[in-house]
N, C-alpha and C positions, 0 to 999 in steps of 0.2 A: 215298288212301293211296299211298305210295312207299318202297319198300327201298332204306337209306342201302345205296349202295355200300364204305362201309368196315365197319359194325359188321352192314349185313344184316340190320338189323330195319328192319319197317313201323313207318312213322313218317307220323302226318297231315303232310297241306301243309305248315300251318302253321311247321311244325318245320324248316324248310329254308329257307337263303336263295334268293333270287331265281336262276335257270340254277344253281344247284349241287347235284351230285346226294349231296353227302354232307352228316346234320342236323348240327345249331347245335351238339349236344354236342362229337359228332365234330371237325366245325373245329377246336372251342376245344381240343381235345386235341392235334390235329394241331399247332397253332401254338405249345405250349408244350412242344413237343418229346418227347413224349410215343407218339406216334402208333406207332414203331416197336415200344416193348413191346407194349403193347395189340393190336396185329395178331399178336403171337406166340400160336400155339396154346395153349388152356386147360391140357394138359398138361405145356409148360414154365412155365409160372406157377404151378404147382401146390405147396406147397411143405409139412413141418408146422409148426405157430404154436412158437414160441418157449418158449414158455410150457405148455400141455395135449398139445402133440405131434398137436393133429386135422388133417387135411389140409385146405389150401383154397386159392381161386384168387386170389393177389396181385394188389389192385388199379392197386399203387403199384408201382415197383423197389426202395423200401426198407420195403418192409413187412414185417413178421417175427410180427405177432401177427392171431388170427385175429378178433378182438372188443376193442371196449375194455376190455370187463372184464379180460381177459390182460395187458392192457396195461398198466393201474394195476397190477395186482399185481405185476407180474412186477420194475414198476418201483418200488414200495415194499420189495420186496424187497430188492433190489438196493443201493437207499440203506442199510437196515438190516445186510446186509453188509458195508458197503465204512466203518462206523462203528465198527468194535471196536477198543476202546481203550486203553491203561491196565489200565483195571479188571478188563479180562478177563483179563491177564496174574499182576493180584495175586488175583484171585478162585483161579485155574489151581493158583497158590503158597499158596494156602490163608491169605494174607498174612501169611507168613512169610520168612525173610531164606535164601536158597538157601543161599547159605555158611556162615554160622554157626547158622541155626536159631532166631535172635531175630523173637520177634513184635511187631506193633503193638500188640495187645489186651495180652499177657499182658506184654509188657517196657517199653510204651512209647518203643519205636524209632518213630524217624520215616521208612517202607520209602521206596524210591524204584527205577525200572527201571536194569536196569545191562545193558549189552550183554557177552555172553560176548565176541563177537570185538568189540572196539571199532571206530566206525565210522572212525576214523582209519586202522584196520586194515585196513577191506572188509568191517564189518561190517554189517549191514542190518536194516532195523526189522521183521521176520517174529518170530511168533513162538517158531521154532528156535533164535534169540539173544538173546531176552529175557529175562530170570528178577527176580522181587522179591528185592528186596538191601537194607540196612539201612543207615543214611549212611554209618557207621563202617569198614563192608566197602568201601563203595563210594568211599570216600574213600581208602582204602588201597591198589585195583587199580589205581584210575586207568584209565588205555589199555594197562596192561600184560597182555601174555597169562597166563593163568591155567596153572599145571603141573599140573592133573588134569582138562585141556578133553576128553576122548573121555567120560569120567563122568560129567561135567554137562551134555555133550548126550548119552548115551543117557538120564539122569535126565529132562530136556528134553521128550524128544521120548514118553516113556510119559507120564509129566503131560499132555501135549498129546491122545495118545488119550486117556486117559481121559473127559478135557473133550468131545472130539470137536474138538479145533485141527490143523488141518495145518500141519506144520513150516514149511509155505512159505507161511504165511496172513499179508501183514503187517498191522501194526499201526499204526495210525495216534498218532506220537508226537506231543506239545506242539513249540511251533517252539523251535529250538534256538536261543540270544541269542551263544553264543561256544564255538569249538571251540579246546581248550587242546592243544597242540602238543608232546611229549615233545621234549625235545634231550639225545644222548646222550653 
């Protein structure tokens, strides 16, 4: 038996190469640049998982979860997050047309998303600036600001608690094919 000089556990012979007093793991740690975290006290590697908040001691420099299980979840999660679409915003709308009150079901409008602030304007695909809108509406604003915008976002932004949406949550739109240009 032999205490590697760097990790200071007993290690058989074996486990050591020839004149070197640190084992085979250690090396390989040591050469792949490694060697500096790993000799930092268990206490600054200490960190909690990502994911359950349990404490544990970071094998890696970018390790954040404390088990794989944390890890899938935390990461299916995350996908499922970052995919709300469309649907959620006409769900939100009860898939009705914000400004005139025409539905899919009950009028046979064809709904479609309309940005309150257009994004020609600075508007952004969150959705604080989103709302179900009917062609006919939506063909008539165009990129033009609306004259009762503080209404339809406080309307907005209660629709969205309800739902549990944060105004600042965006939305993932369809790819835009051509942005039309107002000239005044």
């Amino acid at each position: 038996m032999r205490t590697c000089q760097h990790c200071g556990i007993d290690k058989e012979l074996g486990e050591f190469s020839k004149g070197v007093k640190i084992c085979l793991p250690c090396v390989t740690l040591k050469y792949k640049g490694k060697s500096r975290y790993i000799d930092m006290p268990e206490s600054e590697r200490t960190i909690a998982c990502a994911k359950c908040e349990t404490p544990f001691v970071k094998g890696q420099p970018s390790q954040k979860f404390c088990s794989r299980d944390c890890s899938r979840t935390f990461a299916y999660k995350s996908t499922l997050e970052v995919k709300i679409g469309s649907f959620t915003i006409f769900n939100r709308d009860n898939f009705t047309c914000l400004y005139c009150g025409r539905s899919s079901v009950a009028d046979s409008v064809k709904l479609t998303l309309d940005h309150v602030i257009a994004v020609l304007n600075g508007g952004r695909d969150i959705a604080g600036n989103l709302v179900t809108c009917c062609q006919p509406c939506n063909n008539e604003k165009l990129a033009r600001p609306i004259h009762n915008l503080e209404m339809v976002q406080n309307e907005i932004s209660k629709r969205n608690k309800l739902v549990g949406l944060s105004d600042d949550k965006g939305i993932k739109m369809p790819e835009r094919r051509h942005v039309l240009k107002l000239v005044k």
